[in-house]
C-alpha positions as CSV (number, residue, x, y, z in Angstrom):
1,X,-13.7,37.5,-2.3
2,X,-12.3,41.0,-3.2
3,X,-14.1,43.0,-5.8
4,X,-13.3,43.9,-9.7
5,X,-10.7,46.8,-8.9
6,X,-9.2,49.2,-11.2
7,X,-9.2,49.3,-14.8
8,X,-5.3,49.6,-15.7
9,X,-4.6,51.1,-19.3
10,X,-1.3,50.2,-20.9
11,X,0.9,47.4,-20.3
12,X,5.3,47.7,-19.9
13,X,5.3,44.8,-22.5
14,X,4.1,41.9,-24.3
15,X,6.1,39.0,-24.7
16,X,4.2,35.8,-26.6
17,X,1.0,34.9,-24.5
18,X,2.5,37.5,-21.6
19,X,1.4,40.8,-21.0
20,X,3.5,43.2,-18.1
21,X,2.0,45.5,-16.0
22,X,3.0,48.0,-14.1
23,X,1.8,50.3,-11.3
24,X,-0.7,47.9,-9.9
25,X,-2.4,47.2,-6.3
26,X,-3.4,44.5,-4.3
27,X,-3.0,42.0,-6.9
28,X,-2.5,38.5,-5.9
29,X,-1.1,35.9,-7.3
30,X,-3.6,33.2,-10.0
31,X,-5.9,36.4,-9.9
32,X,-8.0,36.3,-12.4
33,X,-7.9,39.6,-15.3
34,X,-10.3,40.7,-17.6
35,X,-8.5,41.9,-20.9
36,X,-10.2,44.0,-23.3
37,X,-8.6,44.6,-26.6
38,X,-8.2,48.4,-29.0
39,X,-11.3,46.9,-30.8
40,X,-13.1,46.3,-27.3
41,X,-12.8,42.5,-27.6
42,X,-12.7,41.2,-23.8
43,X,-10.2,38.6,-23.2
44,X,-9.3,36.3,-20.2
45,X,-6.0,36.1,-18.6
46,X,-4.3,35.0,-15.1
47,X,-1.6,36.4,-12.9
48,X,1.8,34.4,-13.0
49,X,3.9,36.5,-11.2
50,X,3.6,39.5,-9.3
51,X,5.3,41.9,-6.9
52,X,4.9,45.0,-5.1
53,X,3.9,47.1,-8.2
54,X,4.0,45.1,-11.3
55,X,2.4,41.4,-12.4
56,X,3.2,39.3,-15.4
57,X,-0.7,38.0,-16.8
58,X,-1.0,34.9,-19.3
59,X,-3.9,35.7,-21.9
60,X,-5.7,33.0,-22.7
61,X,-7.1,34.1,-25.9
62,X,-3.5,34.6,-27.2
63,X,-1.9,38.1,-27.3
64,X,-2.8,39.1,-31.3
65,X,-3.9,42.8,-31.7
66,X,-3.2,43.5,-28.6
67,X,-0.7,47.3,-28.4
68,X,1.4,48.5,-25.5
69,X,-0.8,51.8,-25.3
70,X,-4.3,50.2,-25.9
71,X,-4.9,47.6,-23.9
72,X,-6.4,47.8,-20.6
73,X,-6.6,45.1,-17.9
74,X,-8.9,44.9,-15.2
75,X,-7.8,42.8,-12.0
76,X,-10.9,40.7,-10.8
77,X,-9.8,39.8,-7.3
78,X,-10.9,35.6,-7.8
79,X,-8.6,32.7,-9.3
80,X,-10.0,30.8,-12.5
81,X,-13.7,29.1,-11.5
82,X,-15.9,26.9,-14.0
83,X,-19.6,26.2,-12.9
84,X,-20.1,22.1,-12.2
85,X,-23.0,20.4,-12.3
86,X,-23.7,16.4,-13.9
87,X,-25.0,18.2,-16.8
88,X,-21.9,18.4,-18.2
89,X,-21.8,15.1,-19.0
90,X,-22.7,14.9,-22.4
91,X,-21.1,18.0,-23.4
92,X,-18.0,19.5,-25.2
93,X,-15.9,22.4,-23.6
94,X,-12.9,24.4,-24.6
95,X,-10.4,24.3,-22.7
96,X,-11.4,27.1,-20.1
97,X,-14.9,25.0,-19.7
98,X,-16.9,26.8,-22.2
99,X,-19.4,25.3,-24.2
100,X,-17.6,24.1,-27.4
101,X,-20.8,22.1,-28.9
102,X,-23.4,25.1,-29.5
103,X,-25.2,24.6,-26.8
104,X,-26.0,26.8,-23.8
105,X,-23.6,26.8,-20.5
106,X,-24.9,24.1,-18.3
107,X,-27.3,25.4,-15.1
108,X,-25.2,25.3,-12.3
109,X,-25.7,27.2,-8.8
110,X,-22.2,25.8,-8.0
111,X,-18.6,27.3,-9.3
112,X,-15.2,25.8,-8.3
113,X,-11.5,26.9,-8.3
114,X,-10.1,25.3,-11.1
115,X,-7.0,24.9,-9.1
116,X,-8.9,22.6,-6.6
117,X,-8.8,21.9,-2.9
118,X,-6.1,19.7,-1.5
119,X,-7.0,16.7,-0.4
120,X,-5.8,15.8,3.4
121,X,-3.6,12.4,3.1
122,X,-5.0,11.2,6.0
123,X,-8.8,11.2,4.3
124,X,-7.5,9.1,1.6
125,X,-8.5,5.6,1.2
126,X,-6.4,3.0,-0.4
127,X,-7.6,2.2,-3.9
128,X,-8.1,-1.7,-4.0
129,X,-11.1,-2.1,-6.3
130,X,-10.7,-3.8,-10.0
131,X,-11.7,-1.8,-13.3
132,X,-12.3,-3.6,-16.2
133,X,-10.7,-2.6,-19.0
134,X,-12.0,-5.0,-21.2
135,X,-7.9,-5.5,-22.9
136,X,-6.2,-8.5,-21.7
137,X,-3.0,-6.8,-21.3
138,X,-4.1,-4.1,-19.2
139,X,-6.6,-6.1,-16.7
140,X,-4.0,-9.5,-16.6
141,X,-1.0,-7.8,-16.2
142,X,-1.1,-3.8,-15.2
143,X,-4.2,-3.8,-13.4
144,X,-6.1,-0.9,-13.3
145,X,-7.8,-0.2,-9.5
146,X,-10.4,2.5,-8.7
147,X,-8.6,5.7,-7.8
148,X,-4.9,5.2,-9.3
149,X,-2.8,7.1,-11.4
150,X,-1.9,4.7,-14.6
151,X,-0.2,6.9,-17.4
152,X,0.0,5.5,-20.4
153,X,3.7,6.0,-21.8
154,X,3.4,6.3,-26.1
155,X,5.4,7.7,-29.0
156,X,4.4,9.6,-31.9
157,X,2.6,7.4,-34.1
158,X,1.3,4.7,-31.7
159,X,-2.2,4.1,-31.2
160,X,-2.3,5.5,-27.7
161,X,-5.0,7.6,-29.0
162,X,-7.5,4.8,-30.0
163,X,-6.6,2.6,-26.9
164,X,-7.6,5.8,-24.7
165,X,-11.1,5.5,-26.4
166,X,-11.5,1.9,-26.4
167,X,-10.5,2.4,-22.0
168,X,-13.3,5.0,-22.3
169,X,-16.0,2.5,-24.1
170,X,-15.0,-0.7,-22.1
171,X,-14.2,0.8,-18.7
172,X,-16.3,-0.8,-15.8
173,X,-16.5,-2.0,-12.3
174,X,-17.4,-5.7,-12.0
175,X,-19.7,-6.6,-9.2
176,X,-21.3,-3.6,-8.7
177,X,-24.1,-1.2,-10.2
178,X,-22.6,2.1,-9.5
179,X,-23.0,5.7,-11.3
180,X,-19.6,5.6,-13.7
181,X,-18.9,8.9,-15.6
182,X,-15.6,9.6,-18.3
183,X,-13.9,13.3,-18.1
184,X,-11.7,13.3,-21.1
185,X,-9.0,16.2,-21.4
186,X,-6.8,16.7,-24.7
187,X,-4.2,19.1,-25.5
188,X,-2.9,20.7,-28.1
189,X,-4.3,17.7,-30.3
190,X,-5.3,18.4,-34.1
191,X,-9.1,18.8,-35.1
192,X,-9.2,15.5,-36.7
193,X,-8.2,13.7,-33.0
194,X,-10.6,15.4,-31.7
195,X,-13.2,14.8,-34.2
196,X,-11.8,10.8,-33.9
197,X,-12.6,11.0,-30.1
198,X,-16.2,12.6,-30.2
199,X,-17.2,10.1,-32.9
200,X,-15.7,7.8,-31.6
201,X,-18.0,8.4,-27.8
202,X,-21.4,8.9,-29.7
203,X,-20.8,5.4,-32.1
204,X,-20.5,3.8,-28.9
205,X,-23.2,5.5,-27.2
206,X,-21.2,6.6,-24.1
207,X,-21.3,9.9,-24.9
208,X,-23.6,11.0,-22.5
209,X,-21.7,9.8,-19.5
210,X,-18.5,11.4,-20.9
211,X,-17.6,15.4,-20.6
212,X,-15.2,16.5,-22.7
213,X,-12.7,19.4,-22.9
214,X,-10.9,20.2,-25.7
215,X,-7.9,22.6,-26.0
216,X,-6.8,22.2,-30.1
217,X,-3.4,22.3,-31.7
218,X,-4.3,25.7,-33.0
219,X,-6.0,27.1,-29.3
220,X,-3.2,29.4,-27.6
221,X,-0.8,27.5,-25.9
222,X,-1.3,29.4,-22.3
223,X,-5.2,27.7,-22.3
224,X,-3.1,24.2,-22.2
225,X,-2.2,24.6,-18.6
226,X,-5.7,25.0,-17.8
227,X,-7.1,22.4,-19.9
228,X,-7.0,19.2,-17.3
229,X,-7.8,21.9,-14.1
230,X,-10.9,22.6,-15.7
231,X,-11.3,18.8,-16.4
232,X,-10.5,17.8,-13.0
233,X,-12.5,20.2,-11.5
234,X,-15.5,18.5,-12.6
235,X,-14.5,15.1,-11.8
236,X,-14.2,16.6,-8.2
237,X,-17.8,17.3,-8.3
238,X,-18.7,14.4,-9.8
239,X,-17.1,12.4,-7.7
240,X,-17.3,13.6,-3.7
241,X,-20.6,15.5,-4.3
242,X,-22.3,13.1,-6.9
243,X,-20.8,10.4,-5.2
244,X,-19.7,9.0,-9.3
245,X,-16.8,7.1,-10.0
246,X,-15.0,8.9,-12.8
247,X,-12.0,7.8,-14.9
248,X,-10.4,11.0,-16.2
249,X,-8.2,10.4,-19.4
250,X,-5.5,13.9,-19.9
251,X,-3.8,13.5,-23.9
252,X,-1.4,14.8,-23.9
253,X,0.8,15.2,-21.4
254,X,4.1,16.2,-23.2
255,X,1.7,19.3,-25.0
256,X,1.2,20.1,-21.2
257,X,5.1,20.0,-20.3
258,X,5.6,22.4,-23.6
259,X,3.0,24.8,-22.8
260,X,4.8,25.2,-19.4
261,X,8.2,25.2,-20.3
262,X,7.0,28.4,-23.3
263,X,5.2,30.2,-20.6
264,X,8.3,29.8,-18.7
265,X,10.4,30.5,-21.3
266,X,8.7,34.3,-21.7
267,X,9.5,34.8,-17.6
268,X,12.8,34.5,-18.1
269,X,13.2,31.4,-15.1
270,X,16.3,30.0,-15.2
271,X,15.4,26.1,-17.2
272,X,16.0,22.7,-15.6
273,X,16.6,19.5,-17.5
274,X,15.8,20.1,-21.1
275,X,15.1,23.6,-20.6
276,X,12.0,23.0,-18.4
277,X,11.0,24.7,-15.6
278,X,12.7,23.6,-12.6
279,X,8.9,23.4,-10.9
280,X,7.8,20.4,-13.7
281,X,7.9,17.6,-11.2
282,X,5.9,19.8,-8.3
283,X,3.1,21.0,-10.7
284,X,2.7,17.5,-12.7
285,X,2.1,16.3,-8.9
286,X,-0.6,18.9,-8.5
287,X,-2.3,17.3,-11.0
288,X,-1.8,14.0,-10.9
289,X,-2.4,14.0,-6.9
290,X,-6.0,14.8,-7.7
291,X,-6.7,11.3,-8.5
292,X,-7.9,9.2,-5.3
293,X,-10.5,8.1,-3.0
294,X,-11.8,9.6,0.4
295,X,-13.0,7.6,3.4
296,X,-16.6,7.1,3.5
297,X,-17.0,8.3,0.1
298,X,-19.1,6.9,-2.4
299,X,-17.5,8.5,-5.1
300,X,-13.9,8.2,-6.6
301,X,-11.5,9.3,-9.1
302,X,-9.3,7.3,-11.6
303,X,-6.6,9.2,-14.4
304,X,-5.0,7.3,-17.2
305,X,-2.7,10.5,-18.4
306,X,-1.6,9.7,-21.9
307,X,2.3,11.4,-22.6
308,X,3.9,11.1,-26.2
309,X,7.7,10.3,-25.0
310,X,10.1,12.7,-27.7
311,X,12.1,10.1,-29.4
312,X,10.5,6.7,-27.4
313,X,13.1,8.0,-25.0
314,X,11.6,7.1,-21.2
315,X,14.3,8.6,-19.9
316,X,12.8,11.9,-21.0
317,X,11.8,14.5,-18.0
318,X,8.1,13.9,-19.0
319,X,8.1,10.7,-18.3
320,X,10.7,10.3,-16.0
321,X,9.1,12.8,-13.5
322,X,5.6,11.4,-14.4
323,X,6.9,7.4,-13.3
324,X,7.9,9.2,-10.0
325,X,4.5,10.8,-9.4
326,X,2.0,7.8,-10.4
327,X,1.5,4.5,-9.7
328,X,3.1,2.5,-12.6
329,X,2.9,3.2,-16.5
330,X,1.5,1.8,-19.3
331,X,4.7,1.8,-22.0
332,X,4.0,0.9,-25.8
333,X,6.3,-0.5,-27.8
334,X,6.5,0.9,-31.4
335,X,8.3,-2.6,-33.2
336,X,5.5,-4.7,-31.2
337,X,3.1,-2.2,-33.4
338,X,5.3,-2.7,-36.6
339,X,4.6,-6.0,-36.2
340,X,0.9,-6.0,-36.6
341,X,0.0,-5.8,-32.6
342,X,-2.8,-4.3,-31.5
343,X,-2.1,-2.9,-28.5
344,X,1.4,-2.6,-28.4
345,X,1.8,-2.8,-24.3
346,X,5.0,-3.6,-23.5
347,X,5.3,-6.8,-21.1
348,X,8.4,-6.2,-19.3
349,X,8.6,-2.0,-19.2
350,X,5.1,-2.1,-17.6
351,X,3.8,-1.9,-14.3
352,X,0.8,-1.3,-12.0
353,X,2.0,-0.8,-8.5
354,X,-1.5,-1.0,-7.2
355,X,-2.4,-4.3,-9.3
356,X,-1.6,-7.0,-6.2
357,X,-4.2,-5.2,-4.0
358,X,-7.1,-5.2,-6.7
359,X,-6.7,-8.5,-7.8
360,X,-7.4,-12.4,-6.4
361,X,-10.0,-14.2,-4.1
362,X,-13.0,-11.8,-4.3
363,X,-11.8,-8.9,-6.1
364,X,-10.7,-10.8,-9.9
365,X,-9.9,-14.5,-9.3
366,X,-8.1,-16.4,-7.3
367,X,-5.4,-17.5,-10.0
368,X,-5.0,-14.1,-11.0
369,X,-1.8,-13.1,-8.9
370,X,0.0,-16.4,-9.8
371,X,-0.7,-16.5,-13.4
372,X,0.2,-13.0,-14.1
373,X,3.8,-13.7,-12.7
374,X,4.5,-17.3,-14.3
375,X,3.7,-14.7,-17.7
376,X,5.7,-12.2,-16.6
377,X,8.7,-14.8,-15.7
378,X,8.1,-16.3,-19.3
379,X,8.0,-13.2,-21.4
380,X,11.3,-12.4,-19.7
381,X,12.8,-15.4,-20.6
382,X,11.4,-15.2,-24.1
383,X,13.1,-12.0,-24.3
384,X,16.7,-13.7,-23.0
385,X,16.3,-16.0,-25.5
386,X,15.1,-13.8,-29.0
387,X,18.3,-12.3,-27.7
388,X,20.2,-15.4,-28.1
389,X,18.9,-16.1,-31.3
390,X,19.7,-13.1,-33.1
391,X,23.2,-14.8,-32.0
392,X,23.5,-18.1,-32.7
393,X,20.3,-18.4,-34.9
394,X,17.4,-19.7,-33.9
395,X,18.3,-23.3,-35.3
396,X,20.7,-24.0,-32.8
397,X,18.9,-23.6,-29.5
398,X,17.8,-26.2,-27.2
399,X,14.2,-28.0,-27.7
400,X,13.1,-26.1,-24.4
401,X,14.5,-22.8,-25.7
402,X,12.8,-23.3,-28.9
403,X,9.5,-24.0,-27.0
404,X,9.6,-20.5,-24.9
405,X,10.1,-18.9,-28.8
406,X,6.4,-20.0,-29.9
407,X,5.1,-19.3,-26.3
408,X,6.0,-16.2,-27.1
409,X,4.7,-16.3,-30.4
410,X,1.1,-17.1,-28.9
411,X,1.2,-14.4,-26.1
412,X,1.8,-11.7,-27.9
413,X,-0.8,-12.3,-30.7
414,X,-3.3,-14.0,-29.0
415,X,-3.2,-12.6,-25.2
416,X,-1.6,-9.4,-25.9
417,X,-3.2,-8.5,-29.4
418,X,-7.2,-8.0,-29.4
419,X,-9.7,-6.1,-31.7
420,X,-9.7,-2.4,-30.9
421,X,-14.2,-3.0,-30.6
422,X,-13.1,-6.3,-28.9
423,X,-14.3,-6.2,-25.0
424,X,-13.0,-9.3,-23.4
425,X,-13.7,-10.1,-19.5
426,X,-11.7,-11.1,-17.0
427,X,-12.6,-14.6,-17.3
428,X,-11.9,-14.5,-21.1
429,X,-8.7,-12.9,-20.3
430,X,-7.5,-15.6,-17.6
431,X,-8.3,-18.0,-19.7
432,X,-6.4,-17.3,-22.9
433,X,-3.5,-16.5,-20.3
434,X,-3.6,-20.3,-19.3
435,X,-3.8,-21.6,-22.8
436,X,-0.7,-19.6,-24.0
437,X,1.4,-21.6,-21.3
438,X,-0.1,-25.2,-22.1
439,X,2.5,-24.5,-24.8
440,X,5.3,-24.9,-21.7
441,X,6.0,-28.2,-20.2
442,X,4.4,-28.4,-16.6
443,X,8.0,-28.5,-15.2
444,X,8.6,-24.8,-16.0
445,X,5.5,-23.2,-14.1
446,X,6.9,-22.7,-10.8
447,X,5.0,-19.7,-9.8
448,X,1.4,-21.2,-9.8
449,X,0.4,-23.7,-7.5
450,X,-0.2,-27.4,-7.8
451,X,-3.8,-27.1,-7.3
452,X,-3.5,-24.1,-10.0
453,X,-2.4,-26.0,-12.4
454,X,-4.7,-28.8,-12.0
455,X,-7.9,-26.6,-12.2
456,X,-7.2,-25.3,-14.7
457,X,-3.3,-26.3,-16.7
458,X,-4.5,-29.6,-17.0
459,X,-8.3,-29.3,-17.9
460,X,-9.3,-29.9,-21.7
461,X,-8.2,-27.4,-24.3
462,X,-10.9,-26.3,-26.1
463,X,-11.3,-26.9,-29.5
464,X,-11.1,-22.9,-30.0
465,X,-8.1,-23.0,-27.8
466,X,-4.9,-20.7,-28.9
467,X,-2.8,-22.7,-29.9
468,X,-5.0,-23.5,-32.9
469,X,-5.6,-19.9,-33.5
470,X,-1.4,-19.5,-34.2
């Protein structure tokens, strides 16, 4: 590690959260620089750019009072490091990992990059392990396994905020008594969110298994990008030292994708699609890829990234690049919310591409697989036909048609639609998946099998059964 070099007074220009030097040597790029202020305030920044004589530095603690002539910066030949240790967990940081609770920085003999080491694909194990969730939508039908990447696609005004804390309550594995820990990240949210989420953690008393780093709406924008480093920093630790398994929940992602196309912005890079950064897709990846497992590991590490999509438009270059990157999505749907459903996951739009390794014989049930596609093929055709109906009216379609409309009816606000405190297990889950298609004649299931159906199709409904619940 090269030492603290020289102190440089003066800067060519500054430009938002960007500061220009000139005359500098041996700089390198991510290099860490201590700012101090005309009042002698000491600030933090990091190298974006640099070449043979001048860098471009981010500030972190935004570039107010700073002057062209004043300001001296001091290159400190290291990238960005935060101290790790499992006491963290219990705590609240900034978004640069400093304690934002009162409280002392934790003891640690130990400081990483917060840019991480990559991960050789060839250490990587397949994730195949079930987390419950405890919400019927999510552990039926978009399976979440131990060391995936399942974003959770929202819009403004959905509850993708309190579904991220009930995931943070409920989360566990089944079948095993293992260490399980909760780094939460959130960007560029407002101080009531925040206040929501750490209230939210100590009602529930999981606070002191969760560490939390908090980068608020009114926090410089540059401190954004290194919000969920910092946060997945420490799951690192947590999870190949500590041997913890660690679901890490990043809100929000589009705040992330704004910070980065403003910092680009200020460069003067040439913009991409929407007028981010042509990079978005490669440095969304160097996040995201962080997630995982390694071979004879005890640990592992789980992200459910949370991204508001501008507009509900999935299309956007947020989600887009994001649904490339991950494994599956999580969409909500905002007229399943108008509608008094809580939580509004869209059947159709969403998808766990890990979900048939982590579920069946020994890992859920063995009816898992099968029931979750004769729902998926029934909610599709419920769709066909609400389609049809806002045609021809619902009056004039066939008995059959007319019985897919209340099936319908019944999945979505009895499978689908839960208590936001209500924790439901996988059994409880199944279950009210099998009730909701004693509504369909037998006829129509052709994706379970015959011995499915009579274990448990044809068993008695309970008296507390669904259909008595619509």
């Amino acid at each position: 590690m090269k030492m603290p070099g020289l102190q440089y007074r003066g800067v060519r220009n500054i430009d938002g959260p960007l500061l220009f030097v000139d005359g500098i040597r041996n700089v390198s790029f991510d290099e860490l620089v201590e700012i101090r202020t005309p009042s002698g305030e000491l600030r933090l920044g990091q190298v974006l750019d640099v070449s043979s004589s001048s860098a471009v530095v981010q500030v972190f603690g935004g570039s107010d009072s700073l002057s062209k002539a004043e300001t001296r910066t001091r290159f400190l030949g290291t990238s960005m490091e935060i101290p790790v240790s499992k006491e963290m967990l219990g705590r609240v940081f900034d978004g640069l990992g400093r304690p934002k609770d009162g409280l002392p920085l934790p003891l640690s003999a130990e400081r990483r990059d917060v840019n991480g080491s990559p991960i050789n694909p060839y250490s990587r194990e397949y994730p195949r392990d079930f987390i419950q969730t405890g919400i019927s939508s999510i552990d039926i039908m978009n399976t979440l396994v131990r060391g995936q990447k399942l974003p959770i696609f929202s819009g403004n005004g959905l509850p993708h905020n309190r579904i991220a804390a009930q995931i943070a309550r409920q989360a566990k594995l089944l079948n095993e008594n293992v260490e399980f820990a909760i780094v939460f990240a959130a960007m560029g949210v407002k101080y009531d969110v925040a206040r929501y989420f750490i209230d939210s953690f100590e009602q529930s008393g999981v606070l002191n298994n969760v560490a939390m780093f908090l980068s608020l709406a009114d926090d410089p924008s540059a401190e954004r990008l290194i919000t969920p480093r910092a946060a997945l920093t420490l799951a690192e630790y947590l999870a190949f030292e500590e041997n913890m398994h660690v679901l890490v929940i990043i809100t929000d992602m589009t705040n992330y994708c704004e910070s980065l196309r403003e910092i680009a912005t200020a460069r003067g890079e040439i913009p991409s699609r929407k007028g981010y950064p042509g990079y978005l897709y490669s440095d969304l990846a160097s996040l995201y890829e962080r997630a995982g497992r390694l071979h004879g590991g005890g640990g592992s590490i789980t992200q459910m990234p949370i991204l508001t999509m501008p507009s509900d438009d999935i299309s956007h270059p947020v989600p887009d690049l994001t649904g490339y990157i991950t494994e599956g999505q999580i969409v909500l749907d905002r007229e399943m919310f108008q509608r008094g459903i809580y939580p509004p996951v869209a059947g159709l739009p969403s998808l766990s591409r890990l979900m048939k390794d982590g579920i069946g014989k020994g890992r859920t049930r063995d009816d898992h697989p099968h029931l979750a596609s004769q729902l998926f093929a029934a909610y599709s055709k419920v769709k066909d036909i609400r389609s049809l109906a806002s045609v021809i009216g619902e009056e004039e379609l066939s008995p059959a048609d007319k019985l897919y409309i209340k099936f319908g009816e019944v999945f979505e606000h009895n499978v689908v639609s839960q208590g936001e405190f209500e924790n439901r297990s996988i059994e409880q889950s199944l279950e009210l998946g099998w009730d909701a298609l004693r509504i369909l004649p037998r006829s129509e299931l052709l994706r379970v099998s015959e011995q499915e159906l009579v274990q448990h199709f044809d068993k008695p409904v309970a008296v507390n059964s669904v259909q008595e619940k619509v």
